[in-house]
OpenMM code with the backbone's topology and positions (N, CA, C; nanometers):
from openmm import Vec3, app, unit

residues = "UNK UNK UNK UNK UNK UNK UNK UNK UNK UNK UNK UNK UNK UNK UNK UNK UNK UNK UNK UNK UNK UNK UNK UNK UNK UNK UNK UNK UNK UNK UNK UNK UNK UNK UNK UNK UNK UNK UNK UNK UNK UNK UNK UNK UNK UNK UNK UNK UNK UNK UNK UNK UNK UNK UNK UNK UNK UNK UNK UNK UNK UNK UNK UNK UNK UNK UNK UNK UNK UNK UNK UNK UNK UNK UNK UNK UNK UNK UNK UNK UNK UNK UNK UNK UNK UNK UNK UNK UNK UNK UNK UNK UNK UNK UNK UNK UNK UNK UNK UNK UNK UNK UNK UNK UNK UNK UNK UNK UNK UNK UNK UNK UNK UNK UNK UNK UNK UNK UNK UNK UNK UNK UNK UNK UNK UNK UNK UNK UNK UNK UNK UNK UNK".split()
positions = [
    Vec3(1.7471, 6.5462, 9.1595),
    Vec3(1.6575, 6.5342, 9.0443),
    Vec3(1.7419, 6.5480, 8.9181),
    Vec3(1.7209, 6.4481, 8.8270),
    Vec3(1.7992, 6.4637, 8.7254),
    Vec3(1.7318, 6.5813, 8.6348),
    Vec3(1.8065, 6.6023, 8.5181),
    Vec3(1.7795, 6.7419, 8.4098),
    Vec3(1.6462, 6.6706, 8.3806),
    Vec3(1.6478, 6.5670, 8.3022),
    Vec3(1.5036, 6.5327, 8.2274),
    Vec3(1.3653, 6.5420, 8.3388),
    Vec3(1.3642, 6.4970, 8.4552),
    Vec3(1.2726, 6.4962, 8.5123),
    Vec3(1.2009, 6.5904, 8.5826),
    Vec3(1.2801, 6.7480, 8.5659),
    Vec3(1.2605, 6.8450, 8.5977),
    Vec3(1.1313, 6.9027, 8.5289),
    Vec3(1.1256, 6.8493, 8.4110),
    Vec3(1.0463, 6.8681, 8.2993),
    Vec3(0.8802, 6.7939, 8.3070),
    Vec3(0.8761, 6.7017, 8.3907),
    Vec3(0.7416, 6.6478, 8.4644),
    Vec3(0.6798, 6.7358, 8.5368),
    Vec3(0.5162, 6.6756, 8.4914),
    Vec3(0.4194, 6.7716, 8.6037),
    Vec3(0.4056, 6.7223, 8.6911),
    Vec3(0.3618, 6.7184, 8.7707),
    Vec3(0.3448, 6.6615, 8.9472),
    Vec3(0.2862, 6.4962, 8.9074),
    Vec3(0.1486, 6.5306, 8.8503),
    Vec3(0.0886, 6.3740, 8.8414),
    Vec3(0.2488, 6.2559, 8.7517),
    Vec3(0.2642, 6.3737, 8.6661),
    Vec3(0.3775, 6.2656, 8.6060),
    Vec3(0.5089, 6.2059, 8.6647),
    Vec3(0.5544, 6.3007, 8.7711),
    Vec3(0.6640, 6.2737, 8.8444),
    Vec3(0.5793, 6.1512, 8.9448),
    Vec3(0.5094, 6.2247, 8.9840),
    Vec3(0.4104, 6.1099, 9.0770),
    Vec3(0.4140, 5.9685, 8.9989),
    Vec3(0.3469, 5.9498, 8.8943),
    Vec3(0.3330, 5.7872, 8.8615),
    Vec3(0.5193, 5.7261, 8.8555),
    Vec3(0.5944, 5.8700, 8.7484),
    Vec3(0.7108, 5.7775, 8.7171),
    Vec3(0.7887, 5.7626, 8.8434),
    Vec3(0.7724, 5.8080, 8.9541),
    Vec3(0.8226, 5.7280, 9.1175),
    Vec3(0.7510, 5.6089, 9.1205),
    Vec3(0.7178, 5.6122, 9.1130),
    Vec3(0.6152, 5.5151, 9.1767),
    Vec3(0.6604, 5.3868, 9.0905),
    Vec3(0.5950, 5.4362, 8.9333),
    Vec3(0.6795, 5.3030, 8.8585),
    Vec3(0.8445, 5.2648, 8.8728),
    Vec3(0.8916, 5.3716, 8.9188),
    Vec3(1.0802, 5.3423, 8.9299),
    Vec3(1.0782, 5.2292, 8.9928),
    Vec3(1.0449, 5.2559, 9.1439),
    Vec3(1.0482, 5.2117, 9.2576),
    Vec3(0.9671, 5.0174, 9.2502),
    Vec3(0.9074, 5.0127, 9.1527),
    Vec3(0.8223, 4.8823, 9.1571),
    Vec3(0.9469, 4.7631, 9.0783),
    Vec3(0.9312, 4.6606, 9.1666),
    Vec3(1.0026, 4.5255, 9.1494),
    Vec3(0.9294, 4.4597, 9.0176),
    Vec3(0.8272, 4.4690, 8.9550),
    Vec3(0.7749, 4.4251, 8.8341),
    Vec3(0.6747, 4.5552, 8.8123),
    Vec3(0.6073, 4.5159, 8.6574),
    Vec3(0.5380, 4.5751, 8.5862),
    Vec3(0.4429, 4.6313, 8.6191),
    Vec3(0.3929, 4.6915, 8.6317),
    Vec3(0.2362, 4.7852, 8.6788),
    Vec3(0.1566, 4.7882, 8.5859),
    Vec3(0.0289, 4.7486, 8.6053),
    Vec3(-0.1187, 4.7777, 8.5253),
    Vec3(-0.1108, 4.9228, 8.5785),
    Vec3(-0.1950, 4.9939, 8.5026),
    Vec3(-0.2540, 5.1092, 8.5328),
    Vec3(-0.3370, 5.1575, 8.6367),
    Vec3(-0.4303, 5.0327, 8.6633),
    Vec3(-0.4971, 5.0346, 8.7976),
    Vec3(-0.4583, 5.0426, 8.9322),
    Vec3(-0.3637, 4.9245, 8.9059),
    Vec3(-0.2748, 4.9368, 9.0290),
    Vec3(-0.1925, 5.0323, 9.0606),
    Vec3(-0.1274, 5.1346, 8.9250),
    Vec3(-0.0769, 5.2423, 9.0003),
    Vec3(-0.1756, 5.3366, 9.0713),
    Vec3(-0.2998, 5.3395, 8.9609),
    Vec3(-0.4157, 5.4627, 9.0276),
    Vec3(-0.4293, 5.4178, 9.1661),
    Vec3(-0.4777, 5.2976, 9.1885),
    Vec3(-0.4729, 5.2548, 9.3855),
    Vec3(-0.3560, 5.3032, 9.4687),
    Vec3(-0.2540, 5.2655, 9.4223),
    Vec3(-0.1436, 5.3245, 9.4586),
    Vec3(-0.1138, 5.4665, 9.4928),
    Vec3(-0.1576, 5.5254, 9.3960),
    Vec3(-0.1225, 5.6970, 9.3818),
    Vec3(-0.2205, 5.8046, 9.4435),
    Vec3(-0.3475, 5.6914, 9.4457),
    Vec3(-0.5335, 5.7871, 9.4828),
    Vec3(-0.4542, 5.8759, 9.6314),
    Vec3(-0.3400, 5.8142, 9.7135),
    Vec3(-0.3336, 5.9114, 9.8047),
    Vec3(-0.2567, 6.0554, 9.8283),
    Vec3(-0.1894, 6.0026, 9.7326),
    Vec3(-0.0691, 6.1508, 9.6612),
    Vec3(-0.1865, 6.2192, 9.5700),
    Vec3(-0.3679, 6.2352, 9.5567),
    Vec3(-0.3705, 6.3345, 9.5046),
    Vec3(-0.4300, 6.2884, 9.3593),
    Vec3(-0.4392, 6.1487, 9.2925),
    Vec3(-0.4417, 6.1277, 9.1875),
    Vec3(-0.5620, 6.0560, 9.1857),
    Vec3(-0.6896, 6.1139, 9.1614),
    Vec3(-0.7949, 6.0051, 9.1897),
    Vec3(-0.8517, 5.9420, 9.0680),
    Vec3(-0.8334, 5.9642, 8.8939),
    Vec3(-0.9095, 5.9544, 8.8172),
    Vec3(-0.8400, 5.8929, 8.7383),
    Vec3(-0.8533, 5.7714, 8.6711),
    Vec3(-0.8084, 5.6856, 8.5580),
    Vec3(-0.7052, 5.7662, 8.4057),
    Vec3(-0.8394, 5.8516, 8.3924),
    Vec3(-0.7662, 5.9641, 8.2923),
    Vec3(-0.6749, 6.0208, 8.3776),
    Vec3(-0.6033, 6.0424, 8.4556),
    Vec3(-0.5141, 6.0988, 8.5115),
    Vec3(-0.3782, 6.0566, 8.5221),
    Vec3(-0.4107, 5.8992, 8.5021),
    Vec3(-0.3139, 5.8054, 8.5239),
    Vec3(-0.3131, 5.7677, 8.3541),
    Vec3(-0.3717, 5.7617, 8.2998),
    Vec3(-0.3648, 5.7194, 8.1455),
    Vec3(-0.2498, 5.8407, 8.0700),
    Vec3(-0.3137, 5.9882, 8.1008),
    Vec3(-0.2481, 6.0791, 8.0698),
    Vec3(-0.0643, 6.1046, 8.0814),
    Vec3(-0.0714, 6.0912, 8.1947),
    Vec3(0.0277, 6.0992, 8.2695),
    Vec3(0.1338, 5.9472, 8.1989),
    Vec3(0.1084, 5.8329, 8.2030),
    Vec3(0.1456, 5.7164, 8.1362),
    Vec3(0.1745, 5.7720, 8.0079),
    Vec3(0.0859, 5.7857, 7.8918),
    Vec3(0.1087, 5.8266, 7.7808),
    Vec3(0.2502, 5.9088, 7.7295),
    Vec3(0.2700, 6.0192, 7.8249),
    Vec3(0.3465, 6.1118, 7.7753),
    Vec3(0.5190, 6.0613, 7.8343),
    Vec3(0.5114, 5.9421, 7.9797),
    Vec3(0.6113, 5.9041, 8.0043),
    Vec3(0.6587, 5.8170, 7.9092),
    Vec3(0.5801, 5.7184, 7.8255),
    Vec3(0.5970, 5.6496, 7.7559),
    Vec3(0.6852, 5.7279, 7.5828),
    Vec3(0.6010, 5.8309, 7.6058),
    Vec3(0.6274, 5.9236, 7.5056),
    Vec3(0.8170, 5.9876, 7.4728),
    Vec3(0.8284, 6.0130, 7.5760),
    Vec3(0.9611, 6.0662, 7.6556),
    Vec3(1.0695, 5.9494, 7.6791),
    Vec3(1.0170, 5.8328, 7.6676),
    Vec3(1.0881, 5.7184, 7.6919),
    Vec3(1.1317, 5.7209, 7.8183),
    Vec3(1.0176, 5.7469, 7.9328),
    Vec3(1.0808, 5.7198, 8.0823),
    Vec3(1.0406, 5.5853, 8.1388),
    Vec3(0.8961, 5.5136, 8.0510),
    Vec3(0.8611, 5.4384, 8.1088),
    Vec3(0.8333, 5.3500, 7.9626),
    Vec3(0.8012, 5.2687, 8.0291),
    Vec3(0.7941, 5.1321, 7.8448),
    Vec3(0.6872, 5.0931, 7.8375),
    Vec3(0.6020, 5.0646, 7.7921),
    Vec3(0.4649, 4.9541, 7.8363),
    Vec3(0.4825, 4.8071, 7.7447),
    Vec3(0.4494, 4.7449, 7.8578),
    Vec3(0.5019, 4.5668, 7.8208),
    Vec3(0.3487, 4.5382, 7.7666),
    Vec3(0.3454, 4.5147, 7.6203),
    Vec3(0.2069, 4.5210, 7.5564),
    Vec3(0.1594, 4.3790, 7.6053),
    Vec3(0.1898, 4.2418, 7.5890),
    Vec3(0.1515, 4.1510, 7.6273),
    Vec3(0.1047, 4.1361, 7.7801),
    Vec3(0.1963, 4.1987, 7.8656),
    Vec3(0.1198, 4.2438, 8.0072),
    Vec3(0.0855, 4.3604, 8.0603),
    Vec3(-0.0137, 4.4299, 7.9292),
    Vec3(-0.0461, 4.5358, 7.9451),
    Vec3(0.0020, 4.6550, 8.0783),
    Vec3(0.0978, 4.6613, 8.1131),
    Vec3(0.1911, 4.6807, 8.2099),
    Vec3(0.2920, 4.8195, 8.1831),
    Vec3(0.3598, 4.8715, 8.2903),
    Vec3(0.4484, 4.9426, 8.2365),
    Vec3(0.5641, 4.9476, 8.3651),
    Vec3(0.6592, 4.9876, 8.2759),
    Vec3(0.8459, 4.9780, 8.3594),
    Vec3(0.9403, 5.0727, 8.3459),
    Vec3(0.9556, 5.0919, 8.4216),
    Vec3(1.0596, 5.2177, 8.4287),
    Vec3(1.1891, 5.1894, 8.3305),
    Vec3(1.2418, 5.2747, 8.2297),
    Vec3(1.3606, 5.2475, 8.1139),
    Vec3(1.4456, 5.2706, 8.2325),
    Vec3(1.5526, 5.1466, 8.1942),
    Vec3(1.6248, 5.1239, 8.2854),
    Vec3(1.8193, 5.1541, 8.2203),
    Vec3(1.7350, 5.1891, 8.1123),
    Vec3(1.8966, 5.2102, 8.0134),
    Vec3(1.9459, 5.4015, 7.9832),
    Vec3(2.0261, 5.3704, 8.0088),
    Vec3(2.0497, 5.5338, 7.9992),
    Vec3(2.0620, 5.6271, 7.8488),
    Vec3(2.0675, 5.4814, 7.8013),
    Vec3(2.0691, 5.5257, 7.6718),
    Vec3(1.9433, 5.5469, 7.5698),
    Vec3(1.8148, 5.4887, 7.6038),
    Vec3(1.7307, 5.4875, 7.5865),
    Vec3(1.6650, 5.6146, 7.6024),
    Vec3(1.6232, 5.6633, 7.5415),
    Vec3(1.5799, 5.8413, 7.5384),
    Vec3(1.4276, 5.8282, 7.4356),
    Vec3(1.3610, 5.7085, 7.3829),
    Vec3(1.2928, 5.7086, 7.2837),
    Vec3(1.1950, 5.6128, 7.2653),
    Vec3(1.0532, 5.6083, 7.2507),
    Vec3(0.9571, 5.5462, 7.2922),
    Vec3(0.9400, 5.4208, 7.1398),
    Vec3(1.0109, 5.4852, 7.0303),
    Vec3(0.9882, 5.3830, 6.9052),
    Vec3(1.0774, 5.2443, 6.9070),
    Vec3(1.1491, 5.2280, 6.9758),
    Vec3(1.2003, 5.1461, 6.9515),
    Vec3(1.2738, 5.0585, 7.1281),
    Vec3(1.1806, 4.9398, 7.1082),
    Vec3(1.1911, 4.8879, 7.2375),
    Vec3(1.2175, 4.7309, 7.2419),
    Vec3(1.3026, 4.6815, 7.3367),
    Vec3(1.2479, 4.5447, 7.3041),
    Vec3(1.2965, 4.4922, 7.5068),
    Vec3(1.2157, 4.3695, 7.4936),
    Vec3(1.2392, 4.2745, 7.6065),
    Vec3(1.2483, 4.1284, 7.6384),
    Vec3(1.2811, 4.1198, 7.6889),
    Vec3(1.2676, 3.9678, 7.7432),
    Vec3(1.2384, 3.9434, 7.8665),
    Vec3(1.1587, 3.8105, 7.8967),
    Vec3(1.0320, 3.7768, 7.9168),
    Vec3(1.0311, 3.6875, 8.0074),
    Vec3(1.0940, 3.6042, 8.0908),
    Vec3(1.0886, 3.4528, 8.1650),
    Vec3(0.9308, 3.3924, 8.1736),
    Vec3(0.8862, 3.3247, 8.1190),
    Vec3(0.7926, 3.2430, 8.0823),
    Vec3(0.7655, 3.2077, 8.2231),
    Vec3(0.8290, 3.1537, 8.3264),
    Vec3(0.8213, 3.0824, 8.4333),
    Vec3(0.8005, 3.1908, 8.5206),
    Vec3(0.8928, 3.2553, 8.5360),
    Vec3(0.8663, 3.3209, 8.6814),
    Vec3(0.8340, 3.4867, 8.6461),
    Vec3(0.8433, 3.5204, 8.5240),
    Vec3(0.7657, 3.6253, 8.4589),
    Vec3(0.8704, 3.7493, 8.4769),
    Vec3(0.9672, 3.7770, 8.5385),
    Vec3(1.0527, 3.8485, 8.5277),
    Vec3(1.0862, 3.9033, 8.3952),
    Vec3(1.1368, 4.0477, 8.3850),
    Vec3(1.1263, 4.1257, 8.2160),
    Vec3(1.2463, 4.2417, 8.2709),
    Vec3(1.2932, 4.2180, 8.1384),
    Vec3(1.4358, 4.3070, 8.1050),
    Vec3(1.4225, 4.3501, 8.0175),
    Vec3(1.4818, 4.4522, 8.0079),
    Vec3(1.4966, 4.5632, 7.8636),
    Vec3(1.5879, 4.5027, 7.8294),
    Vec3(1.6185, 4.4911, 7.6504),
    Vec3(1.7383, 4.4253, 7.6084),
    Vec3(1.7481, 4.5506, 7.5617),
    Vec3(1.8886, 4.5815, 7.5561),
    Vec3(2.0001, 4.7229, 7.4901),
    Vec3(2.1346, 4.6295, 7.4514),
    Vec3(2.0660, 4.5731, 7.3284),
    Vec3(2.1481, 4.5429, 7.2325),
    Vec3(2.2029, 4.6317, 7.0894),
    Vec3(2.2904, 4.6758, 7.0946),
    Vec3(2.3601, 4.7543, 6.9625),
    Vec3(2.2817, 4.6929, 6.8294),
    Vec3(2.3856, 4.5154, 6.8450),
    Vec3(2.3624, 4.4527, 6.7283),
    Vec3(2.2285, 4.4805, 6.6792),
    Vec3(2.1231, 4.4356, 6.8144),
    Vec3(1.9608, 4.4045, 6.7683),
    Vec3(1.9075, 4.5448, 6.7228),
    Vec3(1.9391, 4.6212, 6.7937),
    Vec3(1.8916, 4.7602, 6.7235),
    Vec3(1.9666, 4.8111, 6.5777),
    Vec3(2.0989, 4.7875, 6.5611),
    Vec3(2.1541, 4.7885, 6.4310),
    Vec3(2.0417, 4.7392, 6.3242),
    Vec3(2.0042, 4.5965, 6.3376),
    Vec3(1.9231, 4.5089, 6.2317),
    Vec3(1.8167, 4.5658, 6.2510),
    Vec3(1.7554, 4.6269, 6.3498),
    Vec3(1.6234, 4.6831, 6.2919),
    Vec3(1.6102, 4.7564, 6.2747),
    Vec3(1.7257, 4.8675, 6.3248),
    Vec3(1.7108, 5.0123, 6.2242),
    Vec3(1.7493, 4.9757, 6.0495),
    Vec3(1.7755, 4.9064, 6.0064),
    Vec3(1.7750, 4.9117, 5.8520),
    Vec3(1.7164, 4.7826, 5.7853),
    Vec3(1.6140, 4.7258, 5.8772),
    Vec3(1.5792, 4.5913, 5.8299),
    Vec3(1.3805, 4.6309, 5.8028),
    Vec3(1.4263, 4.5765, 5.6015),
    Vec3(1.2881, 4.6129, 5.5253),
    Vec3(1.2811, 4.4676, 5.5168),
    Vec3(1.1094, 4.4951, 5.5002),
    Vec3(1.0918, 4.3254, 5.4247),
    Vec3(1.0551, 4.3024, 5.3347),
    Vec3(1.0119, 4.2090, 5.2879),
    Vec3(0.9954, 4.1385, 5.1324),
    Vec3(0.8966, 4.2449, 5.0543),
    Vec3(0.8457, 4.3048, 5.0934),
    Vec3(0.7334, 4.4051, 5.0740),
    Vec3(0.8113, 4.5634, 5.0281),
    Vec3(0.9308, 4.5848, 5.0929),
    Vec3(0.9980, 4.6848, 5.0637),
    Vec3(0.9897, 4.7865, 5.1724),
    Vec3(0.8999, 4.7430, 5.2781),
    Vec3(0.8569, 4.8117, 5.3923),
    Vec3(1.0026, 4.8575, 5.5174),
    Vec3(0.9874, 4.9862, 5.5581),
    Vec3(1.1442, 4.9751, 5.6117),
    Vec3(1.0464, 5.0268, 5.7629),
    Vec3(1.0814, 5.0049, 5.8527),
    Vec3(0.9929, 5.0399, 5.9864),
    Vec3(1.0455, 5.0992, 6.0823),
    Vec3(0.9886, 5.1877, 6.1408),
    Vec3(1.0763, 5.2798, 6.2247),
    Vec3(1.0254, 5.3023, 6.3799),
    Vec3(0.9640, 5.1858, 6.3784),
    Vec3(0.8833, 5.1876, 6.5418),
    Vec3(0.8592, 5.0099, 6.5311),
    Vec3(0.9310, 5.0242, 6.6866),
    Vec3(0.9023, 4.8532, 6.7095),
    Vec3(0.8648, 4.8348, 6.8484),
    Vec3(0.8427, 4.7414, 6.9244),
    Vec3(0.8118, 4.7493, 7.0653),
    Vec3(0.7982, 4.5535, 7.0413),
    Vec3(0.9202, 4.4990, 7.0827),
    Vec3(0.9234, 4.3369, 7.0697),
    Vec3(0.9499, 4.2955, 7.1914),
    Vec3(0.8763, 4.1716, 7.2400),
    Vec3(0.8800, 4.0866, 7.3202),
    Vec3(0.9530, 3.9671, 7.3167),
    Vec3(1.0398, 3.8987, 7.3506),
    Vec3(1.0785, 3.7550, 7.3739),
    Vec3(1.0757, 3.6986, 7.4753),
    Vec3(1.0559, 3.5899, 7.4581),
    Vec3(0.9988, 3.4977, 7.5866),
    Vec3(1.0597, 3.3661, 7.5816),
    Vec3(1.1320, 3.3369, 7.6974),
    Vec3(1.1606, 3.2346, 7.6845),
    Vec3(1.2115, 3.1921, 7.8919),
    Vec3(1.3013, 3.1253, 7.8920),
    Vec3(1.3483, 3.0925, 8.0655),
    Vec3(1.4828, 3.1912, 8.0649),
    Vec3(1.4733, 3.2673, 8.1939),
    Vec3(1.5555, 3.3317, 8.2548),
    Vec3(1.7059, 3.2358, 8.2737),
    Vec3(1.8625, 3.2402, 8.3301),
    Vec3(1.9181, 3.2031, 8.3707),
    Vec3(1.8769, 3.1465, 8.5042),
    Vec3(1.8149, 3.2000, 8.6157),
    Vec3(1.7620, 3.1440, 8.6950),
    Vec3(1.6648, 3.0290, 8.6872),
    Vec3(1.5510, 3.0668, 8.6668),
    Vec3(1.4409, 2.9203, 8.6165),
    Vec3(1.5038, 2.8264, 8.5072),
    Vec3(1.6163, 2.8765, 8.4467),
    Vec3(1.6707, 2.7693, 8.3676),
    Vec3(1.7967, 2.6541, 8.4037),
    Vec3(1.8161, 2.7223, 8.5863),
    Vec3(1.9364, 2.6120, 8.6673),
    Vec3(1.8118, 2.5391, 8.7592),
    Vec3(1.7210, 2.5494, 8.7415),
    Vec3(1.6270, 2.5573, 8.8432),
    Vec3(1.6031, 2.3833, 8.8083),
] * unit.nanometer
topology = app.Topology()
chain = topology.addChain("A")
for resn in residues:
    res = topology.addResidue(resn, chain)
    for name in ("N", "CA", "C"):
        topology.addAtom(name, app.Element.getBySymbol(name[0]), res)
């Protein structure tokens, strides 16, 4: 068990296995089906529990597929600032842990004067795979 996860309550260690372990994104529902036998029978239980992983930056939620994924970057410790990419085709999603991209948006205001300190971005486009395809 690593240091950080020591720090989970049961339901929370419970979902964030569960999400580790999954080959794509999880609705919420599908983890509650999933989990109803470890003990977890109630929506709020699974909402709760989601919330605070998200919080902690253990897990991400992919807003367009209302979904969530285990942070797969070690460096990632922080729920404000997220981004991914998307394969249009075969729906596959990666965390991007780009320096550069996070450089430009930690100091990027806009025309408004607005400077922003929470992002959560999507890109979408064809994977290397669906794109030899």
């Amino acid at each position: 068990m690593n240091h950080k996860e020591e720090f989970l309550s049961k339901n929370q260690q419970i979902i964030f296995d569960f999400i580790e372990k999954a080959k794509e994104p999880l609705k919420a529902y599908s983890i509650l089906f999933n989990v109803k036998k470890k003990g977890i029978k109630a929506p709020l239980q699974v909402y709760r529990a989601l919330d605070k992983l998200v919080e902690i930056g253990k897990i991400h939620k992919i807003e367009s597929r209302n979904a969530f994924i285990a942070c797969k970057s070690s460096s990632c410790e922080i729920s404000q600032a997220t981004a991914f990419s998307i394969c249009n085709k075969c729906e596959n999603v990666s965390e991007i842990n780009n320096p550069k991209l996070s450089k430009y948006l930690t100091n990027f205001e806009d025309d408004t004067g607005m400077q922003y300190n929470k992002y959560n971005l999507e890109f979408f486009g064809l994977c290397k795979k669906c794109k030899a395809k």
